[in-house]
N, C-alpha and C positions, 0 to 999 in steps of 0.2 A: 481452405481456411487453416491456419497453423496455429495450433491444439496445446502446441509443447514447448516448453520452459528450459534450458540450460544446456548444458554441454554432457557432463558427467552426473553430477545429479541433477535430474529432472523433471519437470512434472507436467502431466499429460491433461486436461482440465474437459470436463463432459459438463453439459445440463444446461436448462435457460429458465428465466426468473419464474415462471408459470409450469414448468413441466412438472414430471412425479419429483426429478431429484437435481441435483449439483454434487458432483463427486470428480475424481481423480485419482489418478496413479502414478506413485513417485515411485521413481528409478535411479538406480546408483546407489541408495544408501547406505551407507557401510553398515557391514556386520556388528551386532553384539554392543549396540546403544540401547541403553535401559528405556523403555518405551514410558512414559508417565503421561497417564490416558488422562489425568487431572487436568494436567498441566496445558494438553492440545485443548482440550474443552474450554478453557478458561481462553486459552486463545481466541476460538472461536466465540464466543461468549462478549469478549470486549469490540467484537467486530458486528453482532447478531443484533437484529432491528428490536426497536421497540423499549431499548436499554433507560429513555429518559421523555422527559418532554422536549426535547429539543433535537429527536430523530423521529426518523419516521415511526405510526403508529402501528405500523405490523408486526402480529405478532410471533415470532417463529422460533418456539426452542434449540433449531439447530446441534441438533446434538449428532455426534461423527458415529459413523461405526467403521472399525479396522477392518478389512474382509483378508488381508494375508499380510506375508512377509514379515508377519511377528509371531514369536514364540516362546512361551514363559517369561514376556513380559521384554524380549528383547528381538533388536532387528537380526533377519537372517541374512539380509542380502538379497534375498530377491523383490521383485516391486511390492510395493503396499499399496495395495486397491484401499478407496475411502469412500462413504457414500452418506448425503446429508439429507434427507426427506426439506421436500416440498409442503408443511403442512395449512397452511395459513395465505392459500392464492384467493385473492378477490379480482379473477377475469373477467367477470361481468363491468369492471368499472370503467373497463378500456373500451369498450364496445363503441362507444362513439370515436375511436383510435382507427379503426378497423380500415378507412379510407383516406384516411387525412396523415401529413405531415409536419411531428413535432417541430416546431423551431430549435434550432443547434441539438436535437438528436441526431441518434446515427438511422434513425427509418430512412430517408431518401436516402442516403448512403447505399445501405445494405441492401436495396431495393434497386437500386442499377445496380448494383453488384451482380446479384442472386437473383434479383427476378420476384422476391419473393422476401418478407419479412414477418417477424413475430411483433403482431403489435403489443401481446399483454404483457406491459412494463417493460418491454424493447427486448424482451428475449434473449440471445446470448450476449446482447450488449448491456445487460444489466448489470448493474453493481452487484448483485446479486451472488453473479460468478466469482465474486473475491473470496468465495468463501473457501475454493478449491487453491488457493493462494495462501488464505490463512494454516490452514492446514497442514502444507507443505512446507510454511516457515516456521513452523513453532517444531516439525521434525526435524530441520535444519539446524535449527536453535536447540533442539535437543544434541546434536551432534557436538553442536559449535561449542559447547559448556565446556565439552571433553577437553578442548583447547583454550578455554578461559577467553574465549570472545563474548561481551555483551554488546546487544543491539538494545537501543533506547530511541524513541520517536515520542515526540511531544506537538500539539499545534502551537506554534508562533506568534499566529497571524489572524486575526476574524474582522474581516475589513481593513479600516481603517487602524485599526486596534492590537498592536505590534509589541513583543515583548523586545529587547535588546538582542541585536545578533550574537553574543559571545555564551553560546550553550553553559561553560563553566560558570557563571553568573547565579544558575536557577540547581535547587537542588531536584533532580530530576525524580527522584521517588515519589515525588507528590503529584505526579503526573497525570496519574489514577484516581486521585482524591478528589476530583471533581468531573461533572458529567464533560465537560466542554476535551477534560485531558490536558489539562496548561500545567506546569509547575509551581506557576507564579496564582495562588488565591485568589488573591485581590484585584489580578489584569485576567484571572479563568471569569470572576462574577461580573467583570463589564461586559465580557464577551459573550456570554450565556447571554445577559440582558440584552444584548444586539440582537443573535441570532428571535430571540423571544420576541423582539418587536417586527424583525423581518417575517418571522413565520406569520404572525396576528393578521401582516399587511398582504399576506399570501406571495409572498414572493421569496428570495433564497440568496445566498451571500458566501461568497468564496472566503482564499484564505491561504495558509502557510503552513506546511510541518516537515519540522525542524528534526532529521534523526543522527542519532554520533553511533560508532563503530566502536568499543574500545576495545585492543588488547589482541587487535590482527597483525600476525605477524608481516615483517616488511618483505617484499618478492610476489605478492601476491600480484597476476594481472600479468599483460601484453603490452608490449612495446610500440605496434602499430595498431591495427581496428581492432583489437580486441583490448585497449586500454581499461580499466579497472574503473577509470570514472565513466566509460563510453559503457561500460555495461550497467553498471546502477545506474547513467540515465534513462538507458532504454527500459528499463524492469520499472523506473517508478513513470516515465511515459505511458507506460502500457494500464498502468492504470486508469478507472475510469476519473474523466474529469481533471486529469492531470493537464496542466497548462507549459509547465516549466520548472528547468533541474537545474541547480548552480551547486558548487561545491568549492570548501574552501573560503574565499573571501569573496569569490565570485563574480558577481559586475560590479560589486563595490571598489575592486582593486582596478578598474580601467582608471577610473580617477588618480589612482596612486603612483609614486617611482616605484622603478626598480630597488633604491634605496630602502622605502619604505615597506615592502613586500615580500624581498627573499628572505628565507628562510636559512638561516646561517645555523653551521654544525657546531656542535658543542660533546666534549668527554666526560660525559657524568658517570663517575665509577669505573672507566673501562669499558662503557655502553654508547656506542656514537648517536645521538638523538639532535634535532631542531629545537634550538631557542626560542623560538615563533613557531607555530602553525597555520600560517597562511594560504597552506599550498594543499589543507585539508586532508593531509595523511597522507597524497598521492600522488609521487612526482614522475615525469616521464610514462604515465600511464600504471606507474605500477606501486603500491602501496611501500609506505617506507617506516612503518611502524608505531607512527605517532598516532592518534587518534582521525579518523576519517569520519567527518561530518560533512553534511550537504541540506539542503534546503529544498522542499517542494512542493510548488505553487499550484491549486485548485481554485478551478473558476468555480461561478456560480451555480448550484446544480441547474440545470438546463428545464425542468418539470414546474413552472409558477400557477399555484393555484387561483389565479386570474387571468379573466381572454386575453387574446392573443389572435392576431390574424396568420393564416397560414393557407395551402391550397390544398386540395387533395390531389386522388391518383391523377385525374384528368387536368390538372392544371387550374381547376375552378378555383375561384378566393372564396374564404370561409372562413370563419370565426371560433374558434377551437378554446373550449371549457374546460380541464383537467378536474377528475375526478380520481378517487382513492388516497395514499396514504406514503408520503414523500415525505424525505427529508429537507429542512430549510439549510440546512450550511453538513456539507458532507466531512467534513474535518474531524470531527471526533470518532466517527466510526474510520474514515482513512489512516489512522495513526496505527492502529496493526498491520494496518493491510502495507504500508511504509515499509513497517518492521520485517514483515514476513518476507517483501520481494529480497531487502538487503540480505535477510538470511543469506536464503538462496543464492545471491550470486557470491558472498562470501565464501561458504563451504564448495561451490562449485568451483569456485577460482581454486579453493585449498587444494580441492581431490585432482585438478587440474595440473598446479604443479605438485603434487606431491605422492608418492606410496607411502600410506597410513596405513596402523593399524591404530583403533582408538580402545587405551584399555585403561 
């Protein structure tokens, strides 16, 4: 099972949804980054169950503790172990789990895999584990300031219920302002009141979140397989429930010409930049300075608090009741966890091509 995140900065990710803990160890982090223990918190915090009526009802403080690699407040250089307590597991709710086969979980999966599976709350396959993700983005994000990169992720998308593709549109700081995490007020309260009728009817409802890049410099990324958008697809796939990754203008532009599409060079001031941004800040696989945004699609969470036929270990049919404390549309808590993976490949691409010192 592979554990570990990145090239140069990395992160090593431990724990499952019911154990003592969920923690990890990031690697590579440059030296002498003012650590701001607030700031990871609050990370974790906009990611951590229980935040509204319209996530799950678990309750779990989440609060991180550093166990090294920091000193008087700054990075040393060597790994930073992290570690997040478990305190809030209701394992008895899975007990009727124990033999039987969610539909579109990863149980059957992991169970030809391994032989062997956690059913309380799907265990390392829980969403749960993003917390070791949060974590490692918001130190990335502490990095990336050094360099005047911000990372923003918003939801888009809750069903039906779509803001307009063109991010510059929505002022993004209000993004927070409401539980749902939209920019736009007015399209965040029809989307709450969706999710709110879906949960009533016990069932659950996918979605869209939309993140922009700004202020990376251009070079960043590979020419061949390690292209710049082939890696933030992989990082926001790996997420749980992630369906699909477009960047740029995406499958909107299959419809489009050539004409209509490229991206044409322009000299403003003595600074060669794109007229258009079509091409999502990254061309040839490798970042070209303009703002790099993308789009990323979540299905329904997979957990309907209504039956469902399914079989168990032996193949029997049975009729399978979920019990405990689930989220109806995973989008709002997704939108750090967005932000967090793009950190990471951003600053990892940096330290990739780059000897830094950040001061």
């Amino acid at each position: 099972m592979r554990n570990t995140f990145g090239h140069i900065f990395t992160l090593t990710s431990f724990g499952e949804s019911h154990g003592e803990a969920v923690g990890g160890v990031v690697d590579g982090m440059p030296a002498g980054i003012d650590i701001d223990d607030d700031f990871i918190q609050h990370e974790l915090d906009r990611r951590r169950p229980g935040q509204s009526r319209i996530t799950t009802a678990r309750k779990e403080p989440d609060r991180v503790t550093l166990l090294s690699g920091v000193m008087e407040g700054k990075t040393t250089g060597c790994p930073i172990g992290f570690i997040v307590g478990n305190t809030n597991q209701h394992s008895a709710d899975y007990d009727n789990l124990r033999n039987v086969f969610r539909p579109s979980h990863a149980d059957y999966t992991y169970y030809k895999k391994y032989g062997i599976r956690d059913h309380r709350g799907g265990g390392r396959a829980s969403a749960r584990i993003t917390i070791a993700r949060c974590v490692g983005g918001a130190l990335a994000k502490l990095a990336l300031r050094k360099l005047g990169i911000s990372i923003k992720a918003y939801t888009s998308q809750v069903g039906p219920i779509a803001l307009q593709r063109d991010y510059s549109l929505y002022d993004l700081s209000l993004t927070e302002s409401n539980p749902v995490r939209c920019p736009d007020p007015e399209m965040a309260q029809k989307m709450q009141q969706l999710i709110e009728e879906v949960k009533a009817d016990g069932d659950t409802i996918g979605g869209v979140v939309t993140c922009v890049v700004k202020g990376c410099p251009a070079g960043l990324g590979e020419p061949e397989f390690d292209k710049l958008h082939a890696q933030l697809a992989a990082a926001m796939l790996s997420i749980n429930a992630v369906k699909g990754f477009e960047y740029g203008d995406g499958f909107e532009a299959c419809s489009q010409r050539g004409s209509q599409v490229n991206d044409v060079f322009v000299n403003d001031h003595g600074r060669i930049v794109t007229k258009t941004n079509h091409s999502g800040g990254i061309q040839g696989g490798i970042s070209n300075g303009e703002d790099i945004y993308f789009r990323v699609a979540f299905k329904p969470v997979a957990t309907l608090l209504k039956p469902q036929t399914t079989v168990d270990l032996t193949g029997k049919e049975t009729t399978l009741q979920v019990r405990g404390r689930h989220d109806p549309c995973v989008l709002p808590r997704a939108v750090p966890v967005v932000e967090a993976m793009a950190a990471m490949v951003i600053l990892d691409n940096y330290l990739l091509n780059k000897t830094i010192k950040l001061d």
